[in-house]
N, C-alpha and C positions, 0 to 999 in steps of 0.2 A: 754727777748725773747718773742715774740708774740706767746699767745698762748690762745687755751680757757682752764677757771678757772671753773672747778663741783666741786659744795660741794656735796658729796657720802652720801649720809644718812643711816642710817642703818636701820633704822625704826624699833628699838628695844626697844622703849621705853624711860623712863627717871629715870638716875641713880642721885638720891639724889637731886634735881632739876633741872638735865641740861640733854636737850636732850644727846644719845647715838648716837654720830654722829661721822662723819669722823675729825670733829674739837675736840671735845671732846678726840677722841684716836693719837691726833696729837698734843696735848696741850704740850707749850713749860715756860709756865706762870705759876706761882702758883694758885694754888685754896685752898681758904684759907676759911674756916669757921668762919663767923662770929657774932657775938653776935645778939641777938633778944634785943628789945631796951624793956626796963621792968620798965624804970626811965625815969627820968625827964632827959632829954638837954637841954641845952639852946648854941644857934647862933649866929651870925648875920644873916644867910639865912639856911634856911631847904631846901634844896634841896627832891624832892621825885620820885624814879626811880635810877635803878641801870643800865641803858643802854647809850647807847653812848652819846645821845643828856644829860642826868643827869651826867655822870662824866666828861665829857668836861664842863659844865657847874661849878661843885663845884670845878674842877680843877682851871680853869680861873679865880672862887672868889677867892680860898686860894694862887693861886700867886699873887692877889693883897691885899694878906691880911687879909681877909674876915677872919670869923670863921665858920666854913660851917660842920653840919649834913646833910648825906644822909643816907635814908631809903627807902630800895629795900624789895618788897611784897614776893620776892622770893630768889634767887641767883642770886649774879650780875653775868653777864654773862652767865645766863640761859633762858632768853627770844630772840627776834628775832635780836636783835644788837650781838651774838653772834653767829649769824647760818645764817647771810646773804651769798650773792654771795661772797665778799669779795672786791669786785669791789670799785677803786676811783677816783669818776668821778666827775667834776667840772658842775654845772648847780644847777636848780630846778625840784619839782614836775611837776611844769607847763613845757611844749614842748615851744621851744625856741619863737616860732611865738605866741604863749600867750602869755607870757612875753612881747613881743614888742608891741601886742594889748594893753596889759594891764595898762603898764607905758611908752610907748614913747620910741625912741633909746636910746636916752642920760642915762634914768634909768636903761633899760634894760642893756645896759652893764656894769654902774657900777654894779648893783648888781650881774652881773655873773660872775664880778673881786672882787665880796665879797666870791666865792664861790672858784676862783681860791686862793685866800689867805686862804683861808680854807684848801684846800689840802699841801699848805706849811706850818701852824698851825702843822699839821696831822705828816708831816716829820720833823718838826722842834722836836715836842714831841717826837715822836719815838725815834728820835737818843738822845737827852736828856737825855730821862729818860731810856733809854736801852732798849725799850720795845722791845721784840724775838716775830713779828709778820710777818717776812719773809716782808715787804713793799720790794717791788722791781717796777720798769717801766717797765710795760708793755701795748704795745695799746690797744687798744678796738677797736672790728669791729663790726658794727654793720651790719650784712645779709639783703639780699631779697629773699623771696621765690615767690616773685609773679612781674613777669618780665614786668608788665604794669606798676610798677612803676621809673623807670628808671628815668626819667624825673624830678619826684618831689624829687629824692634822691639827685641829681646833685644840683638842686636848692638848696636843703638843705644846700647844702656843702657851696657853695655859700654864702647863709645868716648867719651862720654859721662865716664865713672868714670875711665876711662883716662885721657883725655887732657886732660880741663878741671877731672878735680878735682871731679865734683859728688858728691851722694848720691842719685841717682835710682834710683829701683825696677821692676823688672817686675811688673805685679799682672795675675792672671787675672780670668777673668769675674766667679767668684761673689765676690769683693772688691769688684770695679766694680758688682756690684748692691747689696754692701750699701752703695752711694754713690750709685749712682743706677738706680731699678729697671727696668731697661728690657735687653730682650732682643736690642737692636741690637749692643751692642756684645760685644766678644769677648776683649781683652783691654787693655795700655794701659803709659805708662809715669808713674809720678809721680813730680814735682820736690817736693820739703819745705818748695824753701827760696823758693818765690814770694810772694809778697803782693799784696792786693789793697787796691781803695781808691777814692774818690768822684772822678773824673778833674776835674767842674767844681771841686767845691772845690778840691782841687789847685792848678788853673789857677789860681783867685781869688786862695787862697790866695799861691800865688808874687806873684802882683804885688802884696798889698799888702807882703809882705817886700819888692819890689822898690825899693818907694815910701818904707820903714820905712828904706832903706839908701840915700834920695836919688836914686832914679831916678826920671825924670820922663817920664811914661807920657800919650801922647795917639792918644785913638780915632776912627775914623771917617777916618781920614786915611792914603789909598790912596799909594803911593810912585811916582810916573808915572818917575820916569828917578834916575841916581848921577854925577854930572860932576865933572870935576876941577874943582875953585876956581880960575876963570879969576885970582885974585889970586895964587897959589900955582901958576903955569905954570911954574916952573922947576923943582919938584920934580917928583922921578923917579916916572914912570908903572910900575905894573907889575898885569898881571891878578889877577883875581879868583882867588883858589885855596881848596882844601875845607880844612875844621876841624868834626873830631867833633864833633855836641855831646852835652851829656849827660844828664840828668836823670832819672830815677828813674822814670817811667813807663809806659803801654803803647800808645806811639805811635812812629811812624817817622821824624821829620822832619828833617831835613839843615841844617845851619848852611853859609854860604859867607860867606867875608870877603875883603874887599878890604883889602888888609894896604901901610899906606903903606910909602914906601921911607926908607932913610938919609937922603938929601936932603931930605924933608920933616917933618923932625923940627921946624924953628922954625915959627912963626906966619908966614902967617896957616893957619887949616885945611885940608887937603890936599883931601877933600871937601864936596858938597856935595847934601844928600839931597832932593828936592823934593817936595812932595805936591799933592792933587789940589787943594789951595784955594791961594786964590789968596795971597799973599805969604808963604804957609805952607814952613818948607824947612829944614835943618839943614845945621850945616856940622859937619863933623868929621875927625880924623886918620883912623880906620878907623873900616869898614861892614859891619855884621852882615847878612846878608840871610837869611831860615831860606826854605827850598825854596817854602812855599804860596807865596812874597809873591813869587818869583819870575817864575814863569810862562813867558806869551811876549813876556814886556817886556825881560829879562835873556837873551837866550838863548845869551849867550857865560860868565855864571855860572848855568851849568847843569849840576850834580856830583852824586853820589849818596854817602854813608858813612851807609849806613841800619843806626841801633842803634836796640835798644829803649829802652834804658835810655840815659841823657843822662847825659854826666859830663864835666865844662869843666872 
């Protein structure tokens, strides 16, 4: 059913790490306490970030296998992948007419058929691994408050249809009131094919799939620096470079990995991930780092491939 989706805040703070919000008091997922990392792991890839774009991430390693640490600075599911709109919408950061600036039609719409497979990724998961995060279809409209754009809304629709393949519609006012009664708006465009959904459960939900597929998941445990395994000095150095990530929701957040080289394919592990306690630290071949966890500690892996939708 069409309808619009508020997250209610309560703005009362934050109970143990997670915002005190209308998701928080509607939690259908477990919230599970868990370990501060105080030892040594060892991987095949260290994941770093407990948000959507990091456990879609060490998800998609350990179903192909992978052996995958994540380490979240805080509680999974207490940063902004659990407090979004909830919104699941197929596209990029970029506005569609960037996109087609950017890479040519022929790119442009695969890559927004990377983004449509991302939202089936998203349901595919859900129903899998059972996750209670209400996903249901419902459209998305987007409004106009300012009725000299009329023109370029329609166009939109257009290019839109034209070039990515969707079914989006133009709907006038008196359609936008019978959805919602209010005299601000003028006219608008609606997607069909969006969904919505509970963003914390989600979140939860992914890590215990994480955990169900052998990932070993520890909180509270900030990532202070990435150095090469002074044991593994001979293998080949090479920087940190972007990888989409992808998953099925309605947040922004960027994957970088430090992608070992040929030369460090044997033992011992190429990196070594350290956190804020003290003998606490991972080693591993390659390192997941998702954008929050970067900051101004990384600032040579600092890349932007902002999707909505998450798809590894």
């Amino acid at each position: 059913m069409l309808r619009f989706f508020a997250a209610v805040m309560a703005d009362s703070g934050v109970q143990d790490g997670f915002v005190d919000s209308y998701y928080l008091h509607t939690v259908q997922e477990p919230i599970i306490e868990r370990p501060k990392l105080s030892s040594t792991a060892d991987a095949d890839v260290c994941v770093v970030g407990g948000g959507l774009a990091g456990l879609c991430t060490a998800l998609s390693l350990a179903e192909k296998g992978k052996s995958v640490v994540l380490v979240e600075r805080g509680r999974v599911g207490g940063g902004p992948s659990g407090l979004s709109g909830g919104f699941v919408l197929p596209g990029f950061a970029l506005e569609p007419y960037e996109l087609l600036e950017a890479v040519g039609k022929e790119k442009a719409r695969k890559l927004y058929q990377l983004s449509v497979e991302g939202m089936d990724l998203l349901r595919d998961r859900v129903a899998r691994y059972n996750i209670r995060c209400d996903l249901k279809q419902s459209p998305a409209l987007v409004a106009s408050v300012f009725p000299s754009r009329r023109q370029s809304y329609k166009d939109f629709v257009g290019e839109m249809n034209d070039v990515y393949g969707t079914r989006n519609s133009f709907v006038e006012q008196d359609e936008i009131r019978s959805i919602c009664p209010s005299p601000t708006y003028y006219f608008g465009i609606l997607d069909p094919d969006s969904y919505e959904l509970h963003p914390l459960n989600l979140t939860l939900g992914l890590a215990r799939a994480c955990e169900l597929k052998g990932v070993r998941i520890y909180e509270r445990s900030a990532v202070t620096s990435v150095l090469d395994n002074p044991a593994a000095a001979a293998a080949t150095a090479v920087p940190a470079i972007a990888a989409a990530p992808e998953d099925g929701s309605s947040s922004s957040s960027t994957a970088l990995v430090a992608k070992q080289g040929k030369a460090a394919a044997a033992t011992p592990r190429r990196f070594v991930v350290q956190t804020s306690h003290e003998g606490g630290h991972v080693t591993a071949d390659d390192v997941v780092m998702t954008v929050g966890h970067t900051g101004g500690n990384f600032p040579s892996a600092q890349a932007t491939v902002g999707l909505h939708t998450y798809i590894l």
